[in-house]
C-alpha positions as MATLAB code, in Angstrom:
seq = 'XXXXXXXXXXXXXXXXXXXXXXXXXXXXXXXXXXXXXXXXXXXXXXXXXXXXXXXXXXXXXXXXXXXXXXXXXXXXXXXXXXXXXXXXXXXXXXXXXXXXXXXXXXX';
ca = [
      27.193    4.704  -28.344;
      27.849    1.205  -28.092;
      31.047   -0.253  -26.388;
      32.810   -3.173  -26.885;
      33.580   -4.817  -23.918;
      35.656   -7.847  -24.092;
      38.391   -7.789  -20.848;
      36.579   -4.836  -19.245;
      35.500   -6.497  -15.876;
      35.086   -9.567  -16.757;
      35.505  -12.051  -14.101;
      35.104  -16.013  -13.869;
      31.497  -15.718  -12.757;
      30.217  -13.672  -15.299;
      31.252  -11.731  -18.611;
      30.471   -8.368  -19.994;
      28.819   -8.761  -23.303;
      27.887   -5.017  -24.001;
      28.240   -1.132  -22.510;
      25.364    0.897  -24.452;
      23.498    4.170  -24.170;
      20.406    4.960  -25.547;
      19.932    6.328  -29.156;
      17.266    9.651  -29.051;
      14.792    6.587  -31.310;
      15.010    4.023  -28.910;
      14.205    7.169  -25.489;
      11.086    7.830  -27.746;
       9.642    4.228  -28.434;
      10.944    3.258  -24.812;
      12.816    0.176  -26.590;
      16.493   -1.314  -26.496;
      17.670   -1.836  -29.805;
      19.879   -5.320  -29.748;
      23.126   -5.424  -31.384;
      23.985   -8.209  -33.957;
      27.119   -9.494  -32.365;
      24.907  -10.101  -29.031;
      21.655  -11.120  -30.997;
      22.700  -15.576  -30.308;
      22.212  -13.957  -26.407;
      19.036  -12.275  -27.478;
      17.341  -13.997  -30.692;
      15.139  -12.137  -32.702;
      11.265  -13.451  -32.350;
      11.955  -14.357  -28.760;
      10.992  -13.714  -25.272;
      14.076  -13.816  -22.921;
      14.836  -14.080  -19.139;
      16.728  -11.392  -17.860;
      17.505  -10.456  -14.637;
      16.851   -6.785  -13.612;
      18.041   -5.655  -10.666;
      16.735   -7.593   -7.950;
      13.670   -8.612   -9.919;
      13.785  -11.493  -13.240;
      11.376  -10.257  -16.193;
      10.895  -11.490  -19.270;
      12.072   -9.264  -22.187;
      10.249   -9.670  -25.961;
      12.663   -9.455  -28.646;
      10.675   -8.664  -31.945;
      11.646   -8.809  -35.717;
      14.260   -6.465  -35.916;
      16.122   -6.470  -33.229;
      14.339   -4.064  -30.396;
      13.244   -5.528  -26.806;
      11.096   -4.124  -24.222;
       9.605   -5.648  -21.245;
       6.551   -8.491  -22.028;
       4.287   -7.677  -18.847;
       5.626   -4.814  -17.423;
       5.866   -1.481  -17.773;
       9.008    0.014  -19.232;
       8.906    2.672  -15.569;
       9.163   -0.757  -13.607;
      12.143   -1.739  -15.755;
      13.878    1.400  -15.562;
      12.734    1.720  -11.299;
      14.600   -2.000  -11.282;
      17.674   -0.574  -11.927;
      17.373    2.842  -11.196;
      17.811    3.696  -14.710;
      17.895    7.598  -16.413;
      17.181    6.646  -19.921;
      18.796    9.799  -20.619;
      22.462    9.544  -19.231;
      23.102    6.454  -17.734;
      24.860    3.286  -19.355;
      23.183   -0.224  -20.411;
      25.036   -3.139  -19.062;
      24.737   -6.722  -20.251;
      25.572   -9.061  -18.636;
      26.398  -13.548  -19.306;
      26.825  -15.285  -16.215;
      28.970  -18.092  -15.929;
      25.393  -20.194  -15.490;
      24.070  -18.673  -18.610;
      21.399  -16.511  -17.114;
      21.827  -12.641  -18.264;
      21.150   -9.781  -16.788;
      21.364   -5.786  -17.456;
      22.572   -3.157  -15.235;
      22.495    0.691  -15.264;
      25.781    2.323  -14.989;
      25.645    6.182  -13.948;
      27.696    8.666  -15.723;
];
C-alpha cells in the first residue's frame, strides 16, 4: 500500500515524500522497493545517505528500483527504527537541508 502524502504533516523543516508498507516480495528478499515518483530522491544505480533513526547508513539502490542497507544488516536497519516489517508503516522523509531520512510508523 503506498500513500500519497503531499500536505500530510508536512512542515517548513521537512516534507513527507512517501507513507508505504511492505509488499509480502519485498518481507521475503528483506528489500524496499522505490517508487518512481520518489526515484530523483533515490536514483537507481546509487548508494544514498539516509538517516535511520538515530544512526545515518548508506542505502544501495540497484537496477530496478529496490534498496537495502550497503554494510549493514537489514536487523540493524529495522532495530534503528524499531521497525515490524510486518505491520508497521515506511516513512520518507526530505528535509528542508536535503538530507532524507525514513521512519517506522506503528499501526
Amino acid at each position: 500500500m503506498i500513500r500519497e502524502c503531499e500536505n500530510e504533516r508536512s512542515t517548513d523543516s521537512e516534507h513527507i515524500l512517501l507513507k508505504k508498507r511492505m509488499h509480502r516480495a519485498e518481507i521475503y528478499q528483506n528489500w524496499i522497493y522505490i517508487p518512481r515518483k520518489i526515484r530523483r530522491f533515490f536514483p537507481l544505480g546509487s548508494i544514498v545517505t539516509v538517516k535511520v533513526g538515530e544512526r545515518v547508513m548508506r542505502m544501495k539502490i540497484n537496477q530496478y528500483g529496490y534498496m537495502s542497507p550497503e554494510t549493514d544488516l537489514w536487523d540493524d536497519f529495522a532495530k534503528s527504527i524499531n521497525f515490524d516489517k510486518h505491520s508497521d508503516i515506511l516513512v520518507f522523509v526530505r528535509h528542508k537541508d536535503g538530507s532524507l531520512e525514513i521512519r517506522a510508523e506503528k499501526r
